[in-house]
C-alpha positions as CSV (number, residue, x, y, z in Angstrom):
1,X,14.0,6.2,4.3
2,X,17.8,5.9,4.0
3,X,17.8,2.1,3.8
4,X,15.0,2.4,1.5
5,X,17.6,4.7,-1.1
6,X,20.6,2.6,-0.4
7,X,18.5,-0.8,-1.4
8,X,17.1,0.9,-4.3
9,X,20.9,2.0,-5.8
10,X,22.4,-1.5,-4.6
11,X,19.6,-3.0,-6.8
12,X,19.9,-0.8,-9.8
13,X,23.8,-1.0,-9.6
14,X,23.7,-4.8,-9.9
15,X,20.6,-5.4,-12.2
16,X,21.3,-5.7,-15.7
17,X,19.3,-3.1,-17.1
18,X,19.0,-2.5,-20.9
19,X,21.1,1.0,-21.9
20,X,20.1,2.2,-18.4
21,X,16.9,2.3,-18.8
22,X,15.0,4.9,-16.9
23,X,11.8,3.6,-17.4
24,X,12.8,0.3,-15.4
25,X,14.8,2.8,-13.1
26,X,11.3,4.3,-11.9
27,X,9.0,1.4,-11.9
28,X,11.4,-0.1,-8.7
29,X,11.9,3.0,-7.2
30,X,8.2,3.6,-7.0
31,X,7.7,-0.1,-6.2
32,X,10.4,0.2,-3.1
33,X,9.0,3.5,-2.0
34,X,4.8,1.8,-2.0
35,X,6.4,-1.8,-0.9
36,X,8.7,-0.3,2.4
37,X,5.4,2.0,3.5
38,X,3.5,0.3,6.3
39,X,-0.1,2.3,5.7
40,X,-2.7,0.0,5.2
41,X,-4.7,2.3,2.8
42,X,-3.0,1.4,-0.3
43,X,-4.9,0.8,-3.8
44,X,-5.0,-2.5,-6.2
45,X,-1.1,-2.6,-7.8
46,X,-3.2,-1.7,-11.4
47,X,-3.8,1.6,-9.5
48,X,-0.7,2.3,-8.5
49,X,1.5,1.1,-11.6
50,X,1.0,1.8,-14.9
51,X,0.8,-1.2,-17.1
52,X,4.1,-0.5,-18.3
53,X,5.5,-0.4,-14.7
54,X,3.8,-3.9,-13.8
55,X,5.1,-5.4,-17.1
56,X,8.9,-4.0,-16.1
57,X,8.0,-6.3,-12.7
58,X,7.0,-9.0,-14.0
59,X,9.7,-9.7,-16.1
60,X,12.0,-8.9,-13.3
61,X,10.4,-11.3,-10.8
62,X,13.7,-12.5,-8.8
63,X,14.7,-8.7,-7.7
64,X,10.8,-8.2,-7.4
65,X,10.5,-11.4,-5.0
66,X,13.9,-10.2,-3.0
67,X,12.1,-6.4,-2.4
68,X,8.7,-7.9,-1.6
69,X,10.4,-10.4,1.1
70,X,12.7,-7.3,2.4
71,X,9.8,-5.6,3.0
72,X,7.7,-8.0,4.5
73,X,10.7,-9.0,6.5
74,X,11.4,-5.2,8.4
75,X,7.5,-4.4,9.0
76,X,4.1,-4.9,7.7
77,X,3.8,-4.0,3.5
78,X,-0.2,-3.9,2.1
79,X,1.4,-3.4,-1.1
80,X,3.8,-6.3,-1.2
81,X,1.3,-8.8,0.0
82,X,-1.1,-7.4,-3.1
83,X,1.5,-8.1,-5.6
84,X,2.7,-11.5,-4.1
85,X,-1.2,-12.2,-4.7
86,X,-1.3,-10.4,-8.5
87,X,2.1,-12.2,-9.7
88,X,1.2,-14.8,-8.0
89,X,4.9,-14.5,-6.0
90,X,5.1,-18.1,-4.2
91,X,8.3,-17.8,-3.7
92,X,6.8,-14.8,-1.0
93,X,4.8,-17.5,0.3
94,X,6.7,-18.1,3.5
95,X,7.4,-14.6,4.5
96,X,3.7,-13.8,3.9
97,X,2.6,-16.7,5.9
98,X,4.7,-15.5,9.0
99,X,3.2,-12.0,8.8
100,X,-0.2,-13.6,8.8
101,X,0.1,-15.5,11.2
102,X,1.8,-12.8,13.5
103,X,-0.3,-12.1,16.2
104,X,-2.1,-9.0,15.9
105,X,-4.4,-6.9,17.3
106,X,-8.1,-5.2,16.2
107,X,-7.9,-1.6,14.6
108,X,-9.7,1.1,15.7
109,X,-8.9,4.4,17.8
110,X,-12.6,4.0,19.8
111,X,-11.2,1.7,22.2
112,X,-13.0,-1.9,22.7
113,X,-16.5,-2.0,23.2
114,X,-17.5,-5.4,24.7
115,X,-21.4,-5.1,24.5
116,X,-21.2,-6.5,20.9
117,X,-18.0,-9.5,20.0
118,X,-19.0,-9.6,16.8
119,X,-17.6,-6.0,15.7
120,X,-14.5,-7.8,16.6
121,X,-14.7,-10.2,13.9
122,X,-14.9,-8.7,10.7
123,X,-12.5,-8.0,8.1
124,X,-12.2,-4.6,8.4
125,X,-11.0,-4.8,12.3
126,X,-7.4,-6.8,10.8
127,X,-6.3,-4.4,7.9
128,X,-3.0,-6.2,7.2
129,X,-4.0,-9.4,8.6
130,X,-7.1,-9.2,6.1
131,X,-5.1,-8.0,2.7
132,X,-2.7,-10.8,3.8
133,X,-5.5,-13.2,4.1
134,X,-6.7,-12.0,0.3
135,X,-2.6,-12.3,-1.1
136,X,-2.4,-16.1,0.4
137,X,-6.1,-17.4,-0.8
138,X,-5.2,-15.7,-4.1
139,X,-2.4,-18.0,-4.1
140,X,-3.7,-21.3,-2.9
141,X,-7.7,-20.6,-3.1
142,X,-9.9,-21.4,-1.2
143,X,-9.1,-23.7,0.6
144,X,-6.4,-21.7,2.5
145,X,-6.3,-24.2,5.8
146,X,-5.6,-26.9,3.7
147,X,-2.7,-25.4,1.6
148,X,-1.0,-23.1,3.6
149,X,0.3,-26.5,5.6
150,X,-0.2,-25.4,9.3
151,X,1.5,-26.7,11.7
152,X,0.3,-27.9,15.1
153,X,2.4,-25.6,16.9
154,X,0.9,-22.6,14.4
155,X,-2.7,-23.4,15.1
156,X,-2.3,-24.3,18.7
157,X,-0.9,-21.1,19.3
158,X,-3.8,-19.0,17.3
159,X,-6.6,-21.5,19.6
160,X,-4.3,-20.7,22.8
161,X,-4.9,-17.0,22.1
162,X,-8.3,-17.5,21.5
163,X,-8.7,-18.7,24.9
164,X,-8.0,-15.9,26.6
165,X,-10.2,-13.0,26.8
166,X,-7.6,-10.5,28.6
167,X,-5.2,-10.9,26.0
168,X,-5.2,-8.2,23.2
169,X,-4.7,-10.5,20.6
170,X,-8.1,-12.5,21.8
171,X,-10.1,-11.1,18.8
172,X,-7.5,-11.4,16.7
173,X,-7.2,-15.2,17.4
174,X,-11.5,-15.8,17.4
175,X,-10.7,-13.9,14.0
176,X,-7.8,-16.3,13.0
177,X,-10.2,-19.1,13.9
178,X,-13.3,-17.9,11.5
179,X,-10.9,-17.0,8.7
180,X,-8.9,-20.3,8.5
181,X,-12.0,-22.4,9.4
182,X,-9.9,-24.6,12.1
């Protein structure tokens, strides 16, 4: 939380901001405090900022890219990955990319229950993965595979996990697979 508060001043100290404006002053702190929280349970951004909040962003979109890729830099950011998606951030696109394609593993605090795979393979199983998933398409459509230029390396390494069924990123990769259609 202290790193959060020192970013927050270091930005506001060195943005030019209009007479000191507080209203721009508590559109970023809000956004740092949503953006650095790694809970998954996080509304649309028109739910969490008002529309004057969201129009202070967007017409600060360099410091808004920089906080967005500091936070999906230190740790996993719903938030940040739904505004790359809503202002259309490509500049995020790399950083959101690697967290996607981070290996991960299924939610749930039931444990695994193999008498049925296909509970494994839903959306609902990869919170971050998923809402990451919904950022990038929102940025290149539909067609995800075929924009997000893959590598070899990157999808041999998704269809390596996929082949083993003892590691715990298994479902995740079978997951991977469905979702990018490879």
């Amino acid at each position: 939380m202290i790193r959060i508060v020192v970013l927050i001043c270091a930005f506001l100290i060195t943005s030019p901001v209009a007479g000191g404006d507080a209203e721009f002053a508590d559109a970023f702190t809000k956004l740092a405090l949503y953006i650095f929280d790694d809970d998954f349970e996080h509304s649309a951004p028109e739910s969490i900022f008002s529309s004057k909040d969201l129009d202070i962003l967007q017409s600060q979109k360099a410091n808004l890219i920089l906080l967005i890729n500091k936070a999906l830099g230190s740790g996993n950011s719903v938030v940040g990955a739904d505004l790359v998606g809503h202002f259309e951030l490509y500049d995020c696109a790399r950083m959101l990319k690697y967290r996607f394609l981070k290996p991960g593993t299924t939610y749930g605090w039931e444990g695994r229950d193999y008498s049925d795979a296909r509970i494994y393979l839903t959306d609902n199983r990869y919170v971050y993965h998923s809402r990451y998933f919904a950022a990038l398409e929102s940025l290149y459509g539909a067609d995800l595979t075929a924009n997000l230029d893959l590598t070899k390396q990157e999808i041999r390494s998704i269809y390596e996990l996929s082949l083993d069924p003892w590691s715990p990123h298994y479902f995740w990769a079978l997951w991977m697979l469905s979702k990018l259609k490879i």
